[in-house]
PDB file of N, CA, C and O in Angstrom:
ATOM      1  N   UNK A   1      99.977 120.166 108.345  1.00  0.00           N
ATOM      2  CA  UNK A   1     100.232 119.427 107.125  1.00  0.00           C
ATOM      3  C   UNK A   1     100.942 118.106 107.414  1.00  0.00           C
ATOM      4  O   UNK A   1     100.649 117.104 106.762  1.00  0.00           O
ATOM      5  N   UNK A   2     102.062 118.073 108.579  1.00  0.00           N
ATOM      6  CA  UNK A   2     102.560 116.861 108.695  1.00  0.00           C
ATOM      7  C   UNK A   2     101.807 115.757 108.978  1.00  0.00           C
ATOM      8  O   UNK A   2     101.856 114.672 108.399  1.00  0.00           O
ATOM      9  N   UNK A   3     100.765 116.235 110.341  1.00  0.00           N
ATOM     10  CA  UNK A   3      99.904 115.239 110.560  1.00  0.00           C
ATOM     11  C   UNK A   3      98.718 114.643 109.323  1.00  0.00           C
ATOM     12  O   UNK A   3      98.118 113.572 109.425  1.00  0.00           O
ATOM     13  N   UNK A   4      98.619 115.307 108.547  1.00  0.00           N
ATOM     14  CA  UNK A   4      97.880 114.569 107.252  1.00  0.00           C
ATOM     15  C   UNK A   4      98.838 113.872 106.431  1.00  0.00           C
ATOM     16  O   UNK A   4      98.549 112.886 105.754  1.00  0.00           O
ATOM     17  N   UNK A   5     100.181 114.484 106.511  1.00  0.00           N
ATOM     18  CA  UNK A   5     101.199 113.219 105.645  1.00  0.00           C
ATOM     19  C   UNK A   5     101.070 112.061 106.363  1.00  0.00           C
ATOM     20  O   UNK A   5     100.564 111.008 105.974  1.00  0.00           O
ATOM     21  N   UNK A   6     101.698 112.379 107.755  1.00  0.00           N
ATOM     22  CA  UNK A   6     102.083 111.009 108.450  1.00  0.00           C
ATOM     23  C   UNK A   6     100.372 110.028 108.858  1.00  0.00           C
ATOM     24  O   UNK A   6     100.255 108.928 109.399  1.00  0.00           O
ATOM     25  N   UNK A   7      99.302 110.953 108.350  1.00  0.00           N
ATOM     26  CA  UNK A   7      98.275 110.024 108.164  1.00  0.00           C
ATOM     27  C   UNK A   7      98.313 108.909 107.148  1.00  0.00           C
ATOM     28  O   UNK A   7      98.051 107.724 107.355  1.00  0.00           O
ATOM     29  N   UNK A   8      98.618 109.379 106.216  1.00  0.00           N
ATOM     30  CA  UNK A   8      98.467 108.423 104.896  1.00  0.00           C
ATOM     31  C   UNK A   8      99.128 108.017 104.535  1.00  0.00           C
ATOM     32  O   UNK A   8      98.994 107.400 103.479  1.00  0.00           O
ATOM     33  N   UNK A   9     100.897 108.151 105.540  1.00  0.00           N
ATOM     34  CA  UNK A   9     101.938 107.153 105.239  1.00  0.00           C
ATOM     35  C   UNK A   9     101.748 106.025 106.148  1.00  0.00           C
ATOM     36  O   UNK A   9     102.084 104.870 105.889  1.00  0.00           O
ATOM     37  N   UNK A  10     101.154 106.448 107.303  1.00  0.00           N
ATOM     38  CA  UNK A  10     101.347 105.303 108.563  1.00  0.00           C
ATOM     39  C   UNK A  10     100.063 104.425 108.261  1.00  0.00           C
ATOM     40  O   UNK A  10     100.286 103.275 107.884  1.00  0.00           O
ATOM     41  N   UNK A  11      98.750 104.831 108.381  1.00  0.00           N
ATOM     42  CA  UNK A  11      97.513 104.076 108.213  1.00  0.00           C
ATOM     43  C   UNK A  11      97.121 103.848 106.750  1.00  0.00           C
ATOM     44  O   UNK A  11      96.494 102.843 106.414  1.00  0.00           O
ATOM     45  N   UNK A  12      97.396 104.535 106.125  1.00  0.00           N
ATOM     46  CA  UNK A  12      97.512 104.495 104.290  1.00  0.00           C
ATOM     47  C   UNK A  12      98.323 102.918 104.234  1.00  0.00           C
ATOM     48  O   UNK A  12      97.805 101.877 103.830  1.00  0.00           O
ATOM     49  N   UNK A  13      99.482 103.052 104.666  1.00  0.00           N
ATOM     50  CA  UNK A  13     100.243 101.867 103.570  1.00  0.00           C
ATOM     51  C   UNK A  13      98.989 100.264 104.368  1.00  0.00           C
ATOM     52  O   UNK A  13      98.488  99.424 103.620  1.00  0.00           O
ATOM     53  N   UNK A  14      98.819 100.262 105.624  1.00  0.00           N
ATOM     54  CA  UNK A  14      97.856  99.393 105.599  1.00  0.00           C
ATOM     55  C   UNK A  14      96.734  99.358 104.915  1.00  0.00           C
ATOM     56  O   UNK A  14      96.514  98.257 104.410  1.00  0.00           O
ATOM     57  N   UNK A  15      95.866 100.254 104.699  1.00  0.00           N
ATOM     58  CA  UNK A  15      94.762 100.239 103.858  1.00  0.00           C
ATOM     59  C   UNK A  15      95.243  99.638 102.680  1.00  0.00           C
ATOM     60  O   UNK A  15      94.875  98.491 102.430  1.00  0.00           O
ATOM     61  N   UNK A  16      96.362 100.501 101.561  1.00  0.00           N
ATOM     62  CA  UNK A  16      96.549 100.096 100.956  1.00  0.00           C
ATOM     63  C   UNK A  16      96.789  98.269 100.928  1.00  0.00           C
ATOM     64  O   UNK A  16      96.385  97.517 100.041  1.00  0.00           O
ATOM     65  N   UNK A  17      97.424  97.948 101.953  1.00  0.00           N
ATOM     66  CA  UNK A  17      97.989  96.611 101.840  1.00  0.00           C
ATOM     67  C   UNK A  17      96.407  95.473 101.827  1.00  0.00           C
ATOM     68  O   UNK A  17      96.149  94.427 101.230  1.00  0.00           O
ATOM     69  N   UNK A  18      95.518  96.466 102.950  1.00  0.00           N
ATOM     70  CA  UNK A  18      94.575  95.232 102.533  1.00  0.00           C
ATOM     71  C   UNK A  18      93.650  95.453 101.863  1.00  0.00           C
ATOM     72  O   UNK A  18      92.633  94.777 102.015  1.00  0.00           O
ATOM     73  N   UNK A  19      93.736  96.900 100.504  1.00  0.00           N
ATOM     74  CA  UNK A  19      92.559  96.742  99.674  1.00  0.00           C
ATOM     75  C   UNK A  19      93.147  95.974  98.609  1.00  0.00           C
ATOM     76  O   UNK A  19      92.433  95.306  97.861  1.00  0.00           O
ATOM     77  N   UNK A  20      94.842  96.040  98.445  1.00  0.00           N
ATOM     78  CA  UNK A  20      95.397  94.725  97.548  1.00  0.00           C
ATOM     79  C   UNK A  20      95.540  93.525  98.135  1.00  0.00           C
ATOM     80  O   UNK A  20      96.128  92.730  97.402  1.00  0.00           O
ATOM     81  N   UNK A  21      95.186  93.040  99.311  1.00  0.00           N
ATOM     82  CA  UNK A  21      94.872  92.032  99.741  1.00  0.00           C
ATOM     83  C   UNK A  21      93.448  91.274  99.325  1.00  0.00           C
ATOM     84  O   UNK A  21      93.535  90.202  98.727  1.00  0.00           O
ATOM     85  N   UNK A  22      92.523  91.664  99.548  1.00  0.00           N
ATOM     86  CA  UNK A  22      90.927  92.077  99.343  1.00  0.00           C
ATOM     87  C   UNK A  22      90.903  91.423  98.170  1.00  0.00           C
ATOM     88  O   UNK A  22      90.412  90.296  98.097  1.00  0.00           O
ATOM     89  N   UNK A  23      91.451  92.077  97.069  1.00  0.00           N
ATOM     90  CA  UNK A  23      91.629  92.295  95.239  1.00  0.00           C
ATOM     91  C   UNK A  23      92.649  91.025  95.572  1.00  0.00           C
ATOM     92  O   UNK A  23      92.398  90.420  96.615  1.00  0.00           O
ATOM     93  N   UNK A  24      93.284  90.766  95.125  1.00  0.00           N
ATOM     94  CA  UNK A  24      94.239  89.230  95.405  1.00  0.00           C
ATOM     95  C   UNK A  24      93.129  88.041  95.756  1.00  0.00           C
ATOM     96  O   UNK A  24      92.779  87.215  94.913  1.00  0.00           O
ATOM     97  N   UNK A  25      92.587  88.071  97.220  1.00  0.00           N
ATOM     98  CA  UNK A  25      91.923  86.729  97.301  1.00  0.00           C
ATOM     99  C   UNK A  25      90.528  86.767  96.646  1.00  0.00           C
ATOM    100  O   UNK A  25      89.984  85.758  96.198  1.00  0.00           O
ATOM    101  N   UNK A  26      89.945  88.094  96.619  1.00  0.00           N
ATOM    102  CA  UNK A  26      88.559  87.467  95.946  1.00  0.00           C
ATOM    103  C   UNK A  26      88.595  87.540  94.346  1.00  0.00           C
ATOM    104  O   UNK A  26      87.537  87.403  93.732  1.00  0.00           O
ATOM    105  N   UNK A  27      89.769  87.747  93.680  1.00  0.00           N
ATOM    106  CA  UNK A  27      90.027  87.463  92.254  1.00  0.00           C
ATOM    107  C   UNK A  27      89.788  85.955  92.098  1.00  0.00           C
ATOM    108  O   UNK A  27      90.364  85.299  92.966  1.00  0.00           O
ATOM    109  N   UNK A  28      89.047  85.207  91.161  1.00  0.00           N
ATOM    110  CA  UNK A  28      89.192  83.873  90.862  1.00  0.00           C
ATOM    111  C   UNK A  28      90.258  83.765  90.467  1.00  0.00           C
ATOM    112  O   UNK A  28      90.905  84.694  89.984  1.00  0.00           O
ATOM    113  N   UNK A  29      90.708  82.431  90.613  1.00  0.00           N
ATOM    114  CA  UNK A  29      91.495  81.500  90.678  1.00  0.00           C
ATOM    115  C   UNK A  29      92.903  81.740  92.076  1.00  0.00           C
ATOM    116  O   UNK A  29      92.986  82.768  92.748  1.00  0.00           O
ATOM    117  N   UNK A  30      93.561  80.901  92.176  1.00  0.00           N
ATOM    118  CA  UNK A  30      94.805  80.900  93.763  1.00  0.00           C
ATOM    119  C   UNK A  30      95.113  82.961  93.463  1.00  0.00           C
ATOM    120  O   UNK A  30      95.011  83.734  92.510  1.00  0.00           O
ATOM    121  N   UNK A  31      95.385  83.023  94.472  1.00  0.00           N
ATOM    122  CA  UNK A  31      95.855  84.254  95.170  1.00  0.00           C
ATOM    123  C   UNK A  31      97.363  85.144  95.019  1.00  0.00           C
ATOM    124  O   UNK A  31      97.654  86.322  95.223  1.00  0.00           O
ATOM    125  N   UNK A  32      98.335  83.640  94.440  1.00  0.00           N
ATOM    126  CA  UNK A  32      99.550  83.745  93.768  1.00  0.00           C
ATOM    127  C   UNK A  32      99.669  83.915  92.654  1.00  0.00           C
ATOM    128  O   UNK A  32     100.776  84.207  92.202  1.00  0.00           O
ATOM    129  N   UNK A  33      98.653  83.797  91.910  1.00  0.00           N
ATOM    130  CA  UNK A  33      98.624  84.414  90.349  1.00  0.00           C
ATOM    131  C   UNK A  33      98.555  86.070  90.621  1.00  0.00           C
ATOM    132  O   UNK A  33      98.937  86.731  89.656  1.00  0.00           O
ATOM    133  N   UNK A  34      98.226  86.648  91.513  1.00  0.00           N
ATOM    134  CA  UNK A  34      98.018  88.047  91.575  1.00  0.00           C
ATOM    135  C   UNK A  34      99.079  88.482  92.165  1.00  0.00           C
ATOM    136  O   UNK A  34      99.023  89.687  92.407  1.00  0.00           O
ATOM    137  N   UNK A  35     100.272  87.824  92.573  1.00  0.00           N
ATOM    138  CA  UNK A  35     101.362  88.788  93.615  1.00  0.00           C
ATOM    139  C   UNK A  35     101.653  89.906  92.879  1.00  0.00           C
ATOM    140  O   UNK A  35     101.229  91.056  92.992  1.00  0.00           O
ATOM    141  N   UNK A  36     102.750  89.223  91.799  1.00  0.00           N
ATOM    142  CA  UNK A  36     103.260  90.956  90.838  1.00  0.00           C
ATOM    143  C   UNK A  36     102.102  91.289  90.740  1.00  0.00           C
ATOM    144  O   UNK A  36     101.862  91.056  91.925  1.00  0.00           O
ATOM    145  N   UNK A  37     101.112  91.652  90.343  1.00  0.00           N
ATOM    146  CA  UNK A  37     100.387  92.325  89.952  1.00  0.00           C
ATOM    147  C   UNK A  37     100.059  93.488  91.274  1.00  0.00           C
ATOM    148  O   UNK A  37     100.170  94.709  91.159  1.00  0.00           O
ATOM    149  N   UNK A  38      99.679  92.826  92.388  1.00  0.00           N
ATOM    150  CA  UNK A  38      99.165  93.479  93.268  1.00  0.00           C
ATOM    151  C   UNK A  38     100.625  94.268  93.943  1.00  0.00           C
ATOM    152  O   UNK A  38     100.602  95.287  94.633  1.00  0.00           O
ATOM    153  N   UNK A  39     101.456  93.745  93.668  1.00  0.00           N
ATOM    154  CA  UNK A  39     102.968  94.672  94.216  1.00  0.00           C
ATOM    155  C   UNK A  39     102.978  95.959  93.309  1.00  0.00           C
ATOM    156  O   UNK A  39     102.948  97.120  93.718  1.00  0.00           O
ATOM    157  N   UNK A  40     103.024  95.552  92.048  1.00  0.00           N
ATOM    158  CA  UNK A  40     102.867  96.421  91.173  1.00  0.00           C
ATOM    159  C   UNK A  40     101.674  97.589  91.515  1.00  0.00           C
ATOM    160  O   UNK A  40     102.036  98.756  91.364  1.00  0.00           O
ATOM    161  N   UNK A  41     100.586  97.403  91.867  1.00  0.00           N
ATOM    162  CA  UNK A  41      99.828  98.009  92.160  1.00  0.00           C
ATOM    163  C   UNK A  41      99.630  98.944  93.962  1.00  0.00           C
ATOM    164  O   UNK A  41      98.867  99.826  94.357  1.00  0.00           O
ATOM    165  N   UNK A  42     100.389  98.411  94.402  1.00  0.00           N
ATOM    166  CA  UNK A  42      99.910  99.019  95.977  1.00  0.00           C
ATOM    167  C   UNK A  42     101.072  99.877  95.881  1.00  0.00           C
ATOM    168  O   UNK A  42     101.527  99.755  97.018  1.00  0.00           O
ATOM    169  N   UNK A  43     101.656 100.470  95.421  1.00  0.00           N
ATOM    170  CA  UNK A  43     102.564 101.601  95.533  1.00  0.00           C
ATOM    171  C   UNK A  43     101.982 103.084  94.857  1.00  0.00           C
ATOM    172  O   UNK A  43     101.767 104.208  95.312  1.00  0.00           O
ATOM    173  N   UNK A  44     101.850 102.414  93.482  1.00  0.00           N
ATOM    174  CA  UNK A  44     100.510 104.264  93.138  1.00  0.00           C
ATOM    175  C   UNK A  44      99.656 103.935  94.339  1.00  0.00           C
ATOM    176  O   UNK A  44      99.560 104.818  95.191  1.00  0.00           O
ATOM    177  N   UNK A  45      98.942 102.651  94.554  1.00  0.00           N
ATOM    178  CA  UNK A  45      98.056 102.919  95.429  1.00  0.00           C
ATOM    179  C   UNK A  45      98.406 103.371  96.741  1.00  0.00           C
ATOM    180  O   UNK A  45      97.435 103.311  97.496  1.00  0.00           O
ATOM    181  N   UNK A  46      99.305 103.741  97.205  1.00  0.00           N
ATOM    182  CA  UNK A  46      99.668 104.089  99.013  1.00  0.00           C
ATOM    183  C   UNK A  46      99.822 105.693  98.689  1.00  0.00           C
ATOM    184  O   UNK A  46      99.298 106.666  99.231  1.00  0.00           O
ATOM    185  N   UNK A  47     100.764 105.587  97.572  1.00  0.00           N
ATOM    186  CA  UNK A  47     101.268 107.408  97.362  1.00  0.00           C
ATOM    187  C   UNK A  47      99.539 107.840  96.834  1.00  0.00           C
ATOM    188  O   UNK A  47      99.457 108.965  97.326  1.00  0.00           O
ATOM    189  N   UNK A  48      98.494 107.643  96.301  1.00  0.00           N
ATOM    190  CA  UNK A  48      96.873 107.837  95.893  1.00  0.00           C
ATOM    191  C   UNK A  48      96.465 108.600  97.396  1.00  0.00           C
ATOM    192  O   UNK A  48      95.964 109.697  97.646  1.00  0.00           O
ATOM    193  N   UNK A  49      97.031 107.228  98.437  1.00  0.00           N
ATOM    194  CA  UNK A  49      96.063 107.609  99.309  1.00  0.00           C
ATOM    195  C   UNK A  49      96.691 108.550 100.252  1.00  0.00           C
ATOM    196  O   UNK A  49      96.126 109.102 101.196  1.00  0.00           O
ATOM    197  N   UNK A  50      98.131 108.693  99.831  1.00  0.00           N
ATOM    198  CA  UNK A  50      98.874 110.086 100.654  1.00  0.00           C
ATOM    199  C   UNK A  50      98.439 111.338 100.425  1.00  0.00           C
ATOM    200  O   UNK A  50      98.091 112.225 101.204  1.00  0.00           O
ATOM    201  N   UNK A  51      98.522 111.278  98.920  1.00  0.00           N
ATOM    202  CA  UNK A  51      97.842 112.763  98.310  1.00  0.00           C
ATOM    203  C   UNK A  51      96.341 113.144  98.716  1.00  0.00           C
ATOM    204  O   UNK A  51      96.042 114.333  98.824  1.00  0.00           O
ATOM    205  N   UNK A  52      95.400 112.139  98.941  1.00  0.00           N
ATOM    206  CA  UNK A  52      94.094 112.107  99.074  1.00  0.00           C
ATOM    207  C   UNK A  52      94.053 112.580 100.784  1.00  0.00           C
ATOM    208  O   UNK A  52      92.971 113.115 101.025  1.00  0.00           O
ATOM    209  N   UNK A  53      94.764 112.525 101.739  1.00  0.00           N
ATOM    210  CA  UNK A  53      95.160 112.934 102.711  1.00  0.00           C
ATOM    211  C   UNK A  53      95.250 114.242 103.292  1.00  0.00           C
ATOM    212  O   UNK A  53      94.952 114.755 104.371  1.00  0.00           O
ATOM    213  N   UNK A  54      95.913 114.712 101.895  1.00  0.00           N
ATOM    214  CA  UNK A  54      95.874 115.899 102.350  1.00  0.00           C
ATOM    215  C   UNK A  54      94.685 116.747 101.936  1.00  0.00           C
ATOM    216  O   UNK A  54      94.806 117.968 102.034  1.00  0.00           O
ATOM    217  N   UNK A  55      93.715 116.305 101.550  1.00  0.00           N
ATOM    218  CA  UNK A  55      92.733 116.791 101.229  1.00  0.00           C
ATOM    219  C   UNK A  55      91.626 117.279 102.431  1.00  0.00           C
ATOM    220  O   UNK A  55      90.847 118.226 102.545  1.00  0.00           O
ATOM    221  N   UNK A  56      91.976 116.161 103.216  1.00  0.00           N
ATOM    222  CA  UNK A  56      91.249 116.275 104.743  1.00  0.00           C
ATOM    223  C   UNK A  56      91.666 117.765 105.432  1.00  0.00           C
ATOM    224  O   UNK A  56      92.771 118.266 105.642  1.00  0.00           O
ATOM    225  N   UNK A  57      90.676 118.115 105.617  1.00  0.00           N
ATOM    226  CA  UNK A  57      91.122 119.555 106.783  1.00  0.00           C
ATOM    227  C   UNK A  57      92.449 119.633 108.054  1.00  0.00           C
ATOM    228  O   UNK A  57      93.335 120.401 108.430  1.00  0.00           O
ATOM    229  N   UNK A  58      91.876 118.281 108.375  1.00  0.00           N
ATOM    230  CA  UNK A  58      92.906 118.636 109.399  1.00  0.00           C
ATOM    231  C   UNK A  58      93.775 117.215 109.930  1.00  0.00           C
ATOM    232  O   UNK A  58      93.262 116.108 109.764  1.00  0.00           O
ATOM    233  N   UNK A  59      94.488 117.294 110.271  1.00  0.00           N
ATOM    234  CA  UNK A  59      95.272 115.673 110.822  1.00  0.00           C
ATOM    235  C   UNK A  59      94.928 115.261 111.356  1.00  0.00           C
ATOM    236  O   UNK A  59      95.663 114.293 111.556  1.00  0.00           O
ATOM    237  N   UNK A  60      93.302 115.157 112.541  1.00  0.00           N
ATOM    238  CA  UNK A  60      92.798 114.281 113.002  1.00  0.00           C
ATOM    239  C   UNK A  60      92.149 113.863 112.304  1.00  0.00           C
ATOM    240  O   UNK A  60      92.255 112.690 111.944  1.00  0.00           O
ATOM    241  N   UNK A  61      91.022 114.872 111.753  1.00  0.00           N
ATOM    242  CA  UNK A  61      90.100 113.792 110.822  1.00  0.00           C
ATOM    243  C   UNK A  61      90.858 112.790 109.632  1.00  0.00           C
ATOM    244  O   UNK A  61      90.446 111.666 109.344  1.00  0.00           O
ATOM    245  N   UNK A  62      91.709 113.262 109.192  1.00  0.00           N
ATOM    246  CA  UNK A  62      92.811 112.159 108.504  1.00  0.00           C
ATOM    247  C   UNK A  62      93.008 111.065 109.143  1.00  0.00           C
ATOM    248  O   UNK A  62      92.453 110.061 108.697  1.00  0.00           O
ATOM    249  N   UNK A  63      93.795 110.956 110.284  1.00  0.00           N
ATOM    250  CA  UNK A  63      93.763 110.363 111.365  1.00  0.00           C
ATOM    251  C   UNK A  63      92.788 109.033 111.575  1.00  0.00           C
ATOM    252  O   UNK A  63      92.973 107.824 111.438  1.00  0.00           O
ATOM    253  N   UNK A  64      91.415 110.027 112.062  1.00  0.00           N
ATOM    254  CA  UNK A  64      90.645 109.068 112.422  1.00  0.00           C
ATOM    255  C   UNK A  64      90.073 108.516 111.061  1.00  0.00           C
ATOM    256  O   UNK A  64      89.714 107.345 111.180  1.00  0.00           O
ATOM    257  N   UNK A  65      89.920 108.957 109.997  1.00  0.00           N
ATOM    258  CA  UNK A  65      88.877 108.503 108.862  1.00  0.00           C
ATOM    259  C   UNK A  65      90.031 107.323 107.997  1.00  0.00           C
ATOM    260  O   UNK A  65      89.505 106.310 107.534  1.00  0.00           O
ATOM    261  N   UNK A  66      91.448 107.493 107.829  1.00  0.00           N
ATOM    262  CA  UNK A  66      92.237 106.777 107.408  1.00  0.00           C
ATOM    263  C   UNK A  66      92.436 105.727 107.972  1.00  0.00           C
ATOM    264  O   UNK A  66      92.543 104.690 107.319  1.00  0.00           O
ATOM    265  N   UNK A  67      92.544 105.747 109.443  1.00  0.00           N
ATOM    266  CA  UNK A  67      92.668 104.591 110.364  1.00  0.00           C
ATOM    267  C   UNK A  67      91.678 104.030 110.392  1.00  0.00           C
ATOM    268  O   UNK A  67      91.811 102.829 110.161  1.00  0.00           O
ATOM    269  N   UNK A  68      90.603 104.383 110.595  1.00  0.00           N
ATOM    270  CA  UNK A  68      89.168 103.381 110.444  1.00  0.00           C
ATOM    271  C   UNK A  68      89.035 102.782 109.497  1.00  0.00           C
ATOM    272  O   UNK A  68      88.426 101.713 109.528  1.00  0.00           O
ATOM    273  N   UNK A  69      89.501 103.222 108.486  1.00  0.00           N
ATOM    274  CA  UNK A  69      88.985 102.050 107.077  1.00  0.00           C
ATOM    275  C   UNK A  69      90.387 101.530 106.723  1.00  0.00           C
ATOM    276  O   UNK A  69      90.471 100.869 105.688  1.00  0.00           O
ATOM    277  N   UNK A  70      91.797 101.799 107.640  1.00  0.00           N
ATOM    278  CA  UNK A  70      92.266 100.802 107.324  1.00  0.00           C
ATOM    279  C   UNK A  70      91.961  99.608 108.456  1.00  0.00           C
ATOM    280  O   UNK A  70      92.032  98.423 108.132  1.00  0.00           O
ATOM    281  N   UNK A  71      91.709  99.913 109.444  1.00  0.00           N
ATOM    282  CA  UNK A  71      90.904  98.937 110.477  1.00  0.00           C
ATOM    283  C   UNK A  71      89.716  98.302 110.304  1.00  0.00           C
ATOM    284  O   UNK A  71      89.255  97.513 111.129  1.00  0.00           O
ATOM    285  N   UNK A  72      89.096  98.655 109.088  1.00  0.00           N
ATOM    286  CA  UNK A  72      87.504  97.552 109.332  1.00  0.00           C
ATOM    287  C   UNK A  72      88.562  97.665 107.840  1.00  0.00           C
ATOM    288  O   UNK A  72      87.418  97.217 107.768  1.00  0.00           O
ATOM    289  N   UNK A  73      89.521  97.787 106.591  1.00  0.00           N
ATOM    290  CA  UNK A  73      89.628  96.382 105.809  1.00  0.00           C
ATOM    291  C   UNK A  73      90.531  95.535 106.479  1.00  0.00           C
ATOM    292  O   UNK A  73      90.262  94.382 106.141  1.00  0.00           O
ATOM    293  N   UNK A  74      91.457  95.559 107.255  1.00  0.00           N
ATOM    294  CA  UNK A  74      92.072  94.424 107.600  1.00  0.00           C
ATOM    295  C   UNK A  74      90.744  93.697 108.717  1.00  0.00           C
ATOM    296  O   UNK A  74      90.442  92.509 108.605  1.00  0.00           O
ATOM    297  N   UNK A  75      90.439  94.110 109.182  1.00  0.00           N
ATOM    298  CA  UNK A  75      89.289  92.895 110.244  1.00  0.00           C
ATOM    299  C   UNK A  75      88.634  92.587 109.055  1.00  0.00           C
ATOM    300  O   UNK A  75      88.360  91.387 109.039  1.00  0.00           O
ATOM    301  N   UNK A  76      88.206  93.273 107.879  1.00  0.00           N
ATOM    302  CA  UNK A  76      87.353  92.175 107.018  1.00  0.00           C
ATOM    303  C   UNK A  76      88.493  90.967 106.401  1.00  0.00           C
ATOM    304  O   UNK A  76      88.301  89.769 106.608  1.00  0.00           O
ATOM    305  N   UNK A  77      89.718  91.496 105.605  1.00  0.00           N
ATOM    306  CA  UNK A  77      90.600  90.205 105.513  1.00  0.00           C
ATOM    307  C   UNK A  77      90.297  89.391 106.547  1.00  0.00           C
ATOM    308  O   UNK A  77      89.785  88.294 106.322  1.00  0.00           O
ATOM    309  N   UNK A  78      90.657  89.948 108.226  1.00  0.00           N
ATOM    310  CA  UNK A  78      90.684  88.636 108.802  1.00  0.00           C
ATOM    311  C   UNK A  78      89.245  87.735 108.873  1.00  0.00           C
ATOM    312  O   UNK A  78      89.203  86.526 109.102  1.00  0.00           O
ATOM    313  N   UNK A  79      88.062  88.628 108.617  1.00  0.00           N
ATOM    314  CA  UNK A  79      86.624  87.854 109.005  1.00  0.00           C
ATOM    315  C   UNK A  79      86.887  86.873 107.547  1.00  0.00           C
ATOM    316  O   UNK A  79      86.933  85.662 107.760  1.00  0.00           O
ATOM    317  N   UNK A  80      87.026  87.242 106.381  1.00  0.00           N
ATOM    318  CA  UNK A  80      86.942  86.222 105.311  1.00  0.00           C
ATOM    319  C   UNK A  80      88.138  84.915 105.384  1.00  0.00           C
ATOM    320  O   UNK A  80      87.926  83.778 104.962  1.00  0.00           O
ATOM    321  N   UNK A  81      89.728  85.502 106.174  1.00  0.00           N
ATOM    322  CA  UNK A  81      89.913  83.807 106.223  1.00  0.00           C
ATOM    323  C   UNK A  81      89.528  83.152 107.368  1.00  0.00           C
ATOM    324  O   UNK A  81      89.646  81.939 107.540  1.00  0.00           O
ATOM    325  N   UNK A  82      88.970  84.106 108.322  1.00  0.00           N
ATOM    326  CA  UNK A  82      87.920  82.950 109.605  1.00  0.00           C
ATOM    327  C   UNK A  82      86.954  82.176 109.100  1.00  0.00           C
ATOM    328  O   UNK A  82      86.793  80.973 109.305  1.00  0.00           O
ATOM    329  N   UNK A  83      86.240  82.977 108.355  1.00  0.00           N
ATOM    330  CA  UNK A  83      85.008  82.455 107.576  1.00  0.00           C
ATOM    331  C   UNK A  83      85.506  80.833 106.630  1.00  0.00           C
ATOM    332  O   UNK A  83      84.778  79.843 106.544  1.00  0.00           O
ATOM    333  N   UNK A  84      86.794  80.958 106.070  1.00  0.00           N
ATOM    334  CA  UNK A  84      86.514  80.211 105.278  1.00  0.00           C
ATOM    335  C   UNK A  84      87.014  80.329 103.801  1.00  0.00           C
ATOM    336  O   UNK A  84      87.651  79.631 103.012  1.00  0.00           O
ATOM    337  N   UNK A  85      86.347  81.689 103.816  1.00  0.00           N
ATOM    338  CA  UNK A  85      86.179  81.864 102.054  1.00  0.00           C
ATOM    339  C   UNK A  85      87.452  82.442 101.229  1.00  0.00           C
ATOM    340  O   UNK A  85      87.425  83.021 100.143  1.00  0.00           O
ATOM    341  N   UNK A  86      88.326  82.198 101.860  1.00  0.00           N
ATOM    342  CA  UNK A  86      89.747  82.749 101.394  1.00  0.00           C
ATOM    343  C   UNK A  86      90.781  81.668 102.617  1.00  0.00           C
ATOM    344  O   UNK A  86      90.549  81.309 103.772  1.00  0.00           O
ATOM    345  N   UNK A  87      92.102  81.393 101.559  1.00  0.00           N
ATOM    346  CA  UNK A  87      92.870  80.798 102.284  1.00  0.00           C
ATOM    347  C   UNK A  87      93.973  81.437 102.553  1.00  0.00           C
ATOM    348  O   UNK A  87      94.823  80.923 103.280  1.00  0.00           O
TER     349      UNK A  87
END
């Protein structure tokens, strides 16, 4: 059980950080109109993805399935401000 907590506290709060990252820059208009909002929001969203954690069988697949998608959304943040399309 620990290893599915400490899944979705350790790789969770990144996911979380860059699916409210994500939501922030591709919202129209600047990116600072969304701070409170998105602060406001990534905290249900981290404790969401703790509980959802434990849903996984076991603490690796937590592990690996939490860490991967918080690893391809932060490389997508970074591909969109390489790209350009976000500042």
């Amino acid at each position: 059980m620990w290893a599915r907590v400490s899944a979705g506290i350790v790789p969770g709060f990144f996911l979380a950080a860059a699916l409210v990252g994500l939501v922030s820059w591709l919202w129209p208009g600047p990116w600072e109109s969304t701070m409170v909002i998105g602060l406001l929001a990534f905290f249900p969203l981290w404790i969401g993805i703790v509980c959802a954690s434990l849903r996984f069988s076991s603490g690796k697949r937590a592990w690996l399935w939490l860490g991967g998608l918080a690893l391809f959304a932060q490389g997508l943040l970074w591909l969109l401000q390489l790209s350009g399309w976000v500042r």
